[in-house]
Every structure is written in structure tokens, then in C-alpha cells.
N, C-alpha and C positions, 0 to 999 in steps of 0.2 A: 697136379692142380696148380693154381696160379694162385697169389693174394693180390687182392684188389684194395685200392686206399683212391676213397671220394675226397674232395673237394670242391669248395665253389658256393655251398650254399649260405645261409645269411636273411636278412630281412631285407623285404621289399618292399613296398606298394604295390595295389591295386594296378592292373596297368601297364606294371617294371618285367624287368627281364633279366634271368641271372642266366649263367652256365656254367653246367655242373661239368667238371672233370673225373674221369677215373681210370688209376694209371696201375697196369698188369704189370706183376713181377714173373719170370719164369718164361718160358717157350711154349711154340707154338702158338700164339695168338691168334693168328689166321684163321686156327680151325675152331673158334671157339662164337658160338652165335651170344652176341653182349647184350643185355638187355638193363635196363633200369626199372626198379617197384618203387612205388612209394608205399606209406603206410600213415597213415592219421590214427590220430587219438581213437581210439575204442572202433577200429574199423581195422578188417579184414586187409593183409599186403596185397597189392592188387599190380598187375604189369601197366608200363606204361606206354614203352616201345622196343623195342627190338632190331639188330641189325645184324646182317651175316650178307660180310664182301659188300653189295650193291643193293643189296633188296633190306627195305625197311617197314615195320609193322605199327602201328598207334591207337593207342584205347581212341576210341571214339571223344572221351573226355578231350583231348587234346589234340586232336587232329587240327591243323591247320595253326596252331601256335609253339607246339612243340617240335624239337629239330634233331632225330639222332645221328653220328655222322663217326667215326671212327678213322682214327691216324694209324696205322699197323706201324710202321718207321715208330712212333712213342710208344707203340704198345700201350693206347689211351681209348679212351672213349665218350663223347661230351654228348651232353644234352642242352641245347639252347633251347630255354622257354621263355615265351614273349609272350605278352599280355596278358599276366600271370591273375591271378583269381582268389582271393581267399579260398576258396576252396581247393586250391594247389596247395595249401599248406601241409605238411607233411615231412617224415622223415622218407629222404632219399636213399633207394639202395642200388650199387652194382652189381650184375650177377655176371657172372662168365660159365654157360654150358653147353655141353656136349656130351656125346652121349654115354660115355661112362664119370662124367663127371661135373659137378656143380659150385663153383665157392660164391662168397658174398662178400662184401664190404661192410664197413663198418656203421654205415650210412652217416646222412649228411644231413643235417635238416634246416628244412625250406616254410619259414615264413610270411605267410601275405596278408599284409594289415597297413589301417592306416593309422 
């Protein structure tokens, strides 16, 4: 397994745009499909996006404002999100899985107010 430690999130604005980092400790990176959850108050962890090598996946919520992109050289994984929404508000998690195996991060949380 790997352990993963987020960073980046914070309070924003209506609008704003933050990016979230999460950096893998351990090997293998490559083979591990990264994905980010978030999770809000009294609400079900739900995926956000997803990435393995080149091809990238996004809830519907965030299509077209959210960005996932992964560095293998850092063993990182960031999420840039633009034009963020109070209802982006939420704690942010990293996952790293495959098929025998899943860790999480500690999560990060992400504020949007004004």
C-alpha cells in the first residue's frame, strides 16, 4: 500500500480556484488508478474524478471546472478546481487503487463562501 498526505485546501470564494495536491509515499505509483472524493456535512463520500496514465473520469458535478492531472516523477496527484461553488464545499480525500488494494488520505477540506 502506499500513504497518501493531501494538501492545498483552505477557504475560498464563490468564483476562486484552489489545487489540491496529494503526494504517494512507497512504489509503484504508475500502477495505481488516483482518484479524489469529497464528502460534505451529513452527505454520502461521493467520487470526484479519476485518473490512470492518460485517460481521466469526472462526476458530472464538475465537468468542465475541475482538472485531475498526475506528476509520476513526485509520485503526486493534484486537482485544480476553478469556479468553485459553495456547494464544492467539503472535505477532500485522496485514494490510490488497484486491484488488490485501496489507501486514503487524510483529507483536506475545502470551503466556498463569501
Amino acid at each position: 500500500q502506499v500513504q497518501l498526505v493531501e494538501s492545498g485546501g483552505g477557504l475560498v470564494q464563490p468564483g476562486g480556484s484552489l489545487r489540491l495536491s496529494c503526494k504517494a509515499s512507497g512504489s509503484m505509483f504508475t500502477m495505481y488508478v488516483m482518484k479524489w472524493y469529497r464528502q460534505a456535512p451529513g452527505k454520502q463520500r461521493e467520487l470526484v474524478a479519476a485518473i490512470l496514465r492518460g485517460t481521466t473520469n469526472y462526476a458530472d458535478s464538475v465537468k468542465g471546472r475541475f482538472t485531475i492531472s498526475r506528476d509520476n516523477a513526485k509520485n503526486t496527484v493534484y486537482l485544480q478546481m476553478n469556479s468553485l461553488k459553495p456547494e464544492d464545499t467539503a472535505v477532500y480525500y485522496c485514494n490510490a487503487w488497484k486491484s488488490d488494494s485501496s489507501s486514503w488520505g487524510q483529507g483536506t477540506q475545502v470551503t466556498v463562501s463569501s
